[in-house]
KEKE-3310 file (N, C-alpha, C; in steps of 0.2 Angstrom, whole numbers, plus 5000, padded with zeros to 4 digits):
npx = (5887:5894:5885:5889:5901:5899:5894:5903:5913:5905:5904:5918:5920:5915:5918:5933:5928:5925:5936:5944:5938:5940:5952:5955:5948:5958:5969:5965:5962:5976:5982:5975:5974:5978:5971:5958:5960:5963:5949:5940:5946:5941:5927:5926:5930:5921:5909:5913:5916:5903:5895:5903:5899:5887:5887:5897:5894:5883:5874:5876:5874:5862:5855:5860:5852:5839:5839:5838:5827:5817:5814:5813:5799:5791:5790:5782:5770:5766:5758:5769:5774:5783:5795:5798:5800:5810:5821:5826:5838:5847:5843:5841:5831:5817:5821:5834:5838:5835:5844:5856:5854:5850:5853:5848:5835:5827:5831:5824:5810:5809:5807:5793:5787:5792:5787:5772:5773:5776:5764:5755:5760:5759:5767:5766:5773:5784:5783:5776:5786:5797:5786:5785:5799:5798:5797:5789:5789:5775:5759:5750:5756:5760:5749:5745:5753:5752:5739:5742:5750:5740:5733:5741:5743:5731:5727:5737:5730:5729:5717:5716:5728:5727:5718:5718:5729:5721:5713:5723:5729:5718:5717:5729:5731:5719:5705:5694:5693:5704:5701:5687:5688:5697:5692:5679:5687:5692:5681:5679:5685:5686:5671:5674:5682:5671:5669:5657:5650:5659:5662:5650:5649:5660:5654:5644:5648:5656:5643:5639:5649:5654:5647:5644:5652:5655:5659:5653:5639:5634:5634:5624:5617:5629:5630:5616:5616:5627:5623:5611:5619:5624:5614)
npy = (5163:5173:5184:5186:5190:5200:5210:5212:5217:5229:5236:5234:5247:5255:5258:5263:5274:5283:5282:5291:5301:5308:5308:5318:5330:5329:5334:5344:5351:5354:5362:5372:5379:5389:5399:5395:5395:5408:5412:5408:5416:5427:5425:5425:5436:5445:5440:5444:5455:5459:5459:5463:5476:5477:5477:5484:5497:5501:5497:5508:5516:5517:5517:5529:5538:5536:5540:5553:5553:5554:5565:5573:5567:5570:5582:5584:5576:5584:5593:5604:5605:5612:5613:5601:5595:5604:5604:5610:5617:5608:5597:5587:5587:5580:5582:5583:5572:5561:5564:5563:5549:5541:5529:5519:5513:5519:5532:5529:5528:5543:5551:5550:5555:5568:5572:5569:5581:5590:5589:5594:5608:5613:5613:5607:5597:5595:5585:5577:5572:5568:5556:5547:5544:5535:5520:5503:5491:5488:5487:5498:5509:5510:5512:5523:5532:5533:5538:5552:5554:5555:5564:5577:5577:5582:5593:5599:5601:5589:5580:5566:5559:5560:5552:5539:5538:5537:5526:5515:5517:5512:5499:5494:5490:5483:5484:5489:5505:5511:5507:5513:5526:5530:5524:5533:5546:5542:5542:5557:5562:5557:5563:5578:5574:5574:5560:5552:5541:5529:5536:5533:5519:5517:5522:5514:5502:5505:5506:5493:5484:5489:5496:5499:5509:5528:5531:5522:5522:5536:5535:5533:5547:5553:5543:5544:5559:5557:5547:5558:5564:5558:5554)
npz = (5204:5195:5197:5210:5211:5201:5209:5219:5213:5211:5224:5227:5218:5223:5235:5233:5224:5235:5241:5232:5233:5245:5244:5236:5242:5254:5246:5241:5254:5258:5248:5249:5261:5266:5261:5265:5280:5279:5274:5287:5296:5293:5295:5308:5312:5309:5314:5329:5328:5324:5336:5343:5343:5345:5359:5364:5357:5350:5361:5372:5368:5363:5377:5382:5372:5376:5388:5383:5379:5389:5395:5386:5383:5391:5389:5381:5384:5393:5382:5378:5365:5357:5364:5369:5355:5350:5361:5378:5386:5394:5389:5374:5359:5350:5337:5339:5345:5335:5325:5329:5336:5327:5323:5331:5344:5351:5344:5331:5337:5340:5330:5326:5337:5334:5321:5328:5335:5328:5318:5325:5329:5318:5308:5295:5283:5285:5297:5288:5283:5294:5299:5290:5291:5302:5308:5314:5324:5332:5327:5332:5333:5320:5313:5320:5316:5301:5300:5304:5297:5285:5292:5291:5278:5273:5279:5270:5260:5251:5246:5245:5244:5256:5261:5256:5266:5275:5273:5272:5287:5293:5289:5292:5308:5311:5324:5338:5341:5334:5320:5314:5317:5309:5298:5294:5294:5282:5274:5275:5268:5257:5253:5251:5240:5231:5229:5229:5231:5237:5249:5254:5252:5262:5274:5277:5279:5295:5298:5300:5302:5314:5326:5336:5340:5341:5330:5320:5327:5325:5310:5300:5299:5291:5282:5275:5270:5261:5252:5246:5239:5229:5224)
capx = (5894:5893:5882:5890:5907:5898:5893:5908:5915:5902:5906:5925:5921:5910:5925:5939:5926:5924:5943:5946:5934:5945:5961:5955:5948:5964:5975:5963:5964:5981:5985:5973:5975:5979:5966:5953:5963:5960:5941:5938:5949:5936:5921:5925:5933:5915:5905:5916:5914:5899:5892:5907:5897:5883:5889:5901:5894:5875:5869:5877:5871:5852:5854:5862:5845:5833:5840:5836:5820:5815:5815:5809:5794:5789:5787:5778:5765:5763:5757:5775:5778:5789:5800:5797:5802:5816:5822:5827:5845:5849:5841:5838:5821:5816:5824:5843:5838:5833:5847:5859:5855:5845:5853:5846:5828:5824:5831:5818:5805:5810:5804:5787:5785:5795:5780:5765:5774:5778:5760:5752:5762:5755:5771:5763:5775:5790:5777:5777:5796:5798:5784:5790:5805:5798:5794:5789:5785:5769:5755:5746:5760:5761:5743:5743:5758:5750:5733:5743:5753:5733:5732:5745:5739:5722:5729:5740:5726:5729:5712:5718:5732:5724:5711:5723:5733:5718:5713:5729:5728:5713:5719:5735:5728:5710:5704:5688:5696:5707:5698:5682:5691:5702:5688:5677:5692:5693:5676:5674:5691:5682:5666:5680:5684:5666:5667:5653:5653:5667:5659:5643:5652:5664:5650:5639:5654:5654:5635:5638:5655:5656:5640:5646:5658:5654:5658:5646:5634:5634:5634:5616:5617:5632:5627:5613:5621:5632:5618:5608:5622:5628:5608)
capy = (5165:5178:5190:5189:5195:5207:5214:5213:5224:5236:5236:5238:5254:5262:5259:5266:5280:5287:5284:5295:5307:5310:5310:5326:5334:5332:5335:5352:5359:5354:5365:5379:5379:5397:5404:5392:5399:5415:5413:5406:5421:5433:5425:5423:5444:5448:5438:5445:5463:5462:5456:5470:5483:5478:5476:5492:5503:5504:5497:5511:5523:5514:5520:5539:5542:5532:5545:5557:5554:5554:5573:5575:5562:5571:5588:5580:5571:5591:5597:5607:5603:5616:5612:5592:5596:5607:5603:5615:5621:5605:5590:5587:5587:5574:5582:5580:5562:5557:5567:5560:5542:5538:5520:5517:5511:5528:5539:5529:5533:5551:5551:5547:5562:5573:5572:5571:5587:5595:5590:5599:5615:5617:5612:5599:5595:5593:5581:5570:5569:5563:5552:5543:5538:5530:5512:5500:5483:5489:5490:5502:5515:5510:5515:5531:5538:5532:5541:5556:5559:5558:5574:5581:5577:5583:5603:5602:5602:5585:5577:5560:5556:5557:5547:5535:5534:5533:5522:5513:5516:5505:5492:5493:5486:5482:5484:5491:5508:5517:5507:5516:5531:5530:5524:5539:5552:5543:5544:5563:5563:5554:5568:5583:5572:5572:5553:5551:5532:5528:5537:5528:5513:5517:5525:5508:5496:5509:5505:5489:5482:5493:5498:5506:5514:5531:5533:5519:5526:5543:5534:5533:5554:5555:5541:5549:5565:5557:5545:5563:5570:5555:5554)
capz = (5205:5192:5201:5216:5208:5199:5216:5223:5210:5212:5230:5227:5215:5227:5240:5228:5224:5241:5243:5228:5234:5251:5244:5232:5248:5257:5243:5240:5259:5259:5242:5250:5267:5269:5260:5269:5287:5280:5276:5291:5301:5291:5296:5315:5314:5305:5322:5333:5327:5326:5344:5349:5340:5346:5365:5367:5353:5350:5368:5378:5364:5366:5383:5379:5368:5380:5392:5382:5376:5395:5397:5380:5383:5399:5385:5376:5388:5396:5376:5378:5359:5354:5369:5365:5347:5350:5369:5382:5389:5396:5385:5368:5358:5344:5330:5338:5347:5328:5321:5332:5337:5323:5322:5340:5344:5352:5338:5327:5338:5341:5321:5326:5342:5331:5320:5330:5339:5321:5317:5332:5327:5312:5304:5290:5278:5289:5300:5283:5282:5300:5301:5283:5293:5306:5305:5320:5325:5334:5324:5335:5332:5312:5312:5321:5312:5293:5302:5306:5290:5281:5294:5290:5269:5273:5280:5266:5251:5248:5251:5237:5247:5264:5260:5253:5271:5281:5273:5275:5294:5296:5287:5295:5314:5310:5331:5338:5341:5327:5312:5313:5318:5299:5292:5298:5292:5273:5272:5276:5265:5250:5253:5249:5234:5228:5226:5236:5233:5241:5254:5254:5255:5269:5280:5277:5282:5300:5301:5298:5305:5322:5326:5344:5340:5340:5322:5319:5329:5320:5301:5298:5296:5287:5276:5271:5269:5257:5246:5243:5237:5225:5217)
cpx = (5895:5890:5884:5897:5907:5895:5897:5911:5914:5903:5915:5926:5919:5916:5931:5937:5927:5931:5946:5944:5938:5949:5960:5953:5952:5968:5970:5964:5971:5984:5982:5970:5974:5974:5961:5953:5961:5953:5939:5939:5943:5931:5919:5926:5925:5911:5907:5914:5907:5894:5896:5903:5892:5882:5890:5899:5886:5871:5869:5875:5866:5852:5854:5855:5842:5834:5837:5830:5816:5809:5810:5803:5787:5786:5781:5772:5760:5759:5764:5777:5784:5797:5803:5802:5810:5821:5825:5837:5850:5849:5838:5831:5821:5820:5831:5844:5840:5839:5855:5861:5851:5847:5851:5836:5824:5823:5825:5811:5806:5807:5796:5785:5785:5789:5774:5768:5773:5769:5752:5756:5761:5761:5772:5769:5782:5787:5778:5783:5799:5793:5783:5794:5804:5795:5794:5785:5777:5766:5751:5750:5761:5754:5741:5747:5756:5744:5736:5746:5745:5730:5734:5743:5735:5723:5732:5734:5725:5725:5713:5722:5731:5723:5715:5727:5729:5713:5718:5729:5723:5714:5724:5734:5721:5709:5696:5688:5699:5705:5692:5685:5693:5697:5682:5682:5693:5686:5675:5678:5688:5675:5670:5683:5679:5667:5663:5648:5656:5662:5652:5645:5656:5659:5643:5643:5655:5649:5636:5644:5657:5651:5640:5649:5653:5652:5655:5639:5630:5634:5630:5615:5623:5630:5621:5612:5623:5626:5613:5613:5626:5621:5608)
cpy = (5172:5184:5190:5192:5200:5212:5216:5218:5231:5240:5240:5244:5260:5263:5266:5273:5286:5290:5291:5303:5311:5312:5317:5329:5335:5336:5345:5357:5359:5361:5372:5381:5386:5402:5402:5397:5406:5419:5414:5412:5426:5434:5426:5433:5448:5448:5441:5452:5463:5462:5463:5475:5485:5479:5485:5498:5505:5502:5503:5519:5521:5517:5529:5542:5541:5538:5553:5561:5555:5559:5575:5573:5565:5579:5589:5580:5579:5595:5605:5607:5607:5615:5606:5591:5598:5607:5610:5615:5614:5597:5591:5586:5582:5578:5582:5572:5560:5558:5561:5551:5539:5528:5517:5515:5518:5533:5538:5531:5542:5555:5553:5552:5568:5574:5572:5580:5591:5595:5593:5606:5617:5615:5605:5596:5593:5587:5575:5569:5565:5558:5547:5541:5534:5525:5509:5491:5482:5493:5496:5507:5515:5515:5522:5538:5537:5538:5551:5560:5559:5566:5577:5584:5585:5593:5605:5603:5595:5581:5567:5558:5556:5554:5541:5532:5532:5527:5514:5510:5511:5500:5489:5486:5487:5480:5488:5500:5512:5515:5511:5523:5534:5528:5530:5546:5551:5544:5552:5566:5562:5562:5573:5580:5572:5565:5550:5541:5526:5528:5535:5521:5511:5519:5517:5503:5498:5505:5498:5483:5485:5499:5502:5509:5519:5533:5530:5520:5532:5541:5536:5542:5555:5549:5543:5554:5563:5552:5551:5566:5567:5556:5560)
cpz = (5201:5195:5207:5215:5205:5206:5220:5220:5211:5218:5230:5222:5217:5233:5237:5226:5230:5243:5238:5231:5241:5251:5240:5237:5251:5254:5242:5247:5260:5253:5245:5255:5270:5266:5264:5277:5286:5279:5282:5295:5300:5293:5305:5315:5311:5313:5327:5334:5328:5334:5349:5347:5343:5356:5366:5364:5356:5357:5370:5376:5365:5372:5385:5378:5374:5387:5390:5382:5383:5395:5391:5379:5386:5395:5382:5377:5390:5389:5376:5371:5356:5359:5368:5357:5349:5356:5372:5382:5392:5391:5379:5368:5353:5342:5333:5340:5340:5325:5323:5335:5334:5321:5330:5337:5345:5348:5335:5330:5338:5334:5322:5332:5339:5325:5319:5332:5332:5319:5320:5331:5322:5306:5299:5286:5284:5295:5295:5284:5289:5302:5294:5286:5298:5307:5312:5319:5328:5329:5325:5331:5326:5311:5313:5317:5303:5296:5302:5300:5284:5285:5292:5281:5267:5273:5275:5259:5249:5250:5247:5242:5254:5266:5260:5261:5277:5281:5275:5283:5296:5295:5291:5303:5315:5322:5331:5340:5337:5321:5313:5315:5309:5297:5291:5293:5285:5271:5271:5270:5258:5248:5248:5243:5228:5225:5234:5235:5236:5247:5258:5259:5261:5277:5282:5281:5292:5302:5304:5306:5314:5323:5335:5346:5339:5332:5319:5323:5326:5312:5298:5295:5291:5281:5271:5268:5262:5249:5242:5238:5230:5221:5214)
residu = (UNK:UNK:UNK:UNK:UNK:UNK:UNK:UNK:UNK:UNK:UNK:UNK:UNK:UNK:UNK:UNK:UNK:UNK:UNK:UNK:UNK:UNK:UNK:UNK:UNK:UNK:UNK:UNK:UNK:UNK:UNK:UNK:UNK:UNK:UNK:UNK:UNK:UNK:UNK:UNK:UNK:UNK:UNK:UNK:UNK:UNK:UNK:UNK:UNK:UNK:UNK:UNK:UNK:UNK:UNK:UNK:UNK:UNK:UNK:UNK:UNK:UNK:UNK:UNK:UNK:UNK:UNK:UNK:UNK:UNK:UNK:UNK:UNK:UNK:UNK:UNK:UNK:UNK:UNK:UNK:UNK:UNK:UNK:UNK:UNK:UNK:UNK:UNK:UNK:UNK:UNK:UNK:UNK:UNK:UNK:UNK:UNK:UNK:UNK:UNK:UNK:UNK:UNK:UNK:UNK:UNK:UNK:UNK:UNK:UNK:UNK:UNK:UNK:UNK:UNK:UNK:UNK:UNK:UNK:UNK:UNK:UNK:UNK:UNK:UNK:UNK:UNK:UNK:UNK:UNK:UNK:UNK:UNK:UNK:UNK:UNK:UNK:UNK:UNK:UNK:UNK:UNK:UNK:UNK:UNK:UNK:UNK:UNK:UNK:UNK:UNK:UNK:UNK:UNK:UNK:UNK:UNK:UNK:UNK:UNK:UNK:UNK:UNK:UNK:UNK:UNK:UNK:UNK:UNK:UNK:UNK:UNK:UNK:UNK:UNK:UNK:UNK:UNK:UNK:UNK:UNK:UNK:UNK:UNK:UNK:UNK:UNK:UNK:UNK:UNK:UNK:UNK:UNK:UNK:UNK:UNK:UNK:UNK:UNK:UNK:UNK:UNK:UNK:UNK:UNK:UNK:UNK:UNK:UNK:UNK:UNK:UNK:UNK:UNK:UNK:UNK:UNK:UNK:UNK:UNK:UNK:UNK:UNK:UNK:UNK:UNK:UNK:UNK:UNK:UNK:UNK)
# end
């Protein structure tokens, strides 16, 4: 009898507890109702803008660029680069797409043309500063634009930090394609560095790893090339 009364207790103070537990949550939204009313307002005016933003604002500007970039694509494709870069009479060229719809998917491309075009004009160092800002979800395009600012490196003097990106570049999207390509370019990169270790090493992995690739093809003479040159 004793242990069924003492459970009944425990029973009637877990009841009383819960109740207590309610009656402070009423009594608290009841006390602060309007600040609650007005969180809530904040969070629906947040979702609301933002879906607006992304509706009526930046879609119809994704479209404006995508328009843009058309014309400026079409410059591009023809080796037209100064025209591509800077556009004609009628349509922008990268650097105002970039400049102007940079919060767009386009503008951030346009970073990445503006770029290769700037780096096909000879124009290196302005080539790094647009292809640093462009960033993507395909690898392929990660690796060309890491590949391209090691070119841009390479014409400035800078044979350390080329190396550095072309290596990068092959890491980036390891394929049978642009890794032997980059690895190929840090190797020649490493030479011009006199660390011809490096270069060893890089031109054996060639031999070794992508052996039909051109660049694997051709190893055999630059690696010996480069083990003469280290004994």
């Amino acid at each position: 009898m004793a242990k069924k009364n003492t459970k009944e207790k425990e029973s009637e103070e877990i009841i009383v507890n819960v109740e207590e537990v309610y009656s402070n949550a009423e009594e608290f939204i009841h006390k602060n109702q309007i600040q609650l009313l007005a969180g809530i307002a904040v969070i629906v005016f947040i979702i609301l803008g933002y879906f607006s933003y992304q509706k009526f604002y930046l879609a119809p500007l994704e479209d404006e660029a995508q328009s843009q970039m058309f014309v400026a694509e079409q410059y591009f494709q023809s080796d037209s680069f100064d025209i591509a870069l800077n556009g004609d009479a009628t349509y922008m060229g990268f650097l105002d797409i970039a400049d102007q719809y940079g919060l767009t998917k386009a503008g951030n491309l346009a970073h990445y043309y503006a770029g290769i075009s700037q780096l096909r004009l000879g124009q290196f160092e302005e080539a790094i500063e647009n292809l640093k800002k462009f960033s993507s979800d395909d690898v392929m395009l990660n690796a060309v634009a890491l590949g391209a600012r090691g070119d841009a490196h390479l014409e400035l003097g800078d044979a350390s930090e080329a190396m550095n990106l072309y290596e990068k570049a092959a890491k980036s999207n390891e394929n049978e394609f642009t890794t032997p390509i980059y690895l190929m370019k840090a190797a020649l990169a490493a030479e011009k560095l006199e660390r011809y270790d490096k270069a060893v090493a890089i031109y054996g992995r060639l031999k070794a790893d992508f052996p039909t690739s051109n660049e694997g093809r051709n190893a055999d003479k630059y690696l010996a090339r480069a083990q003469t040159l280290l004994n």
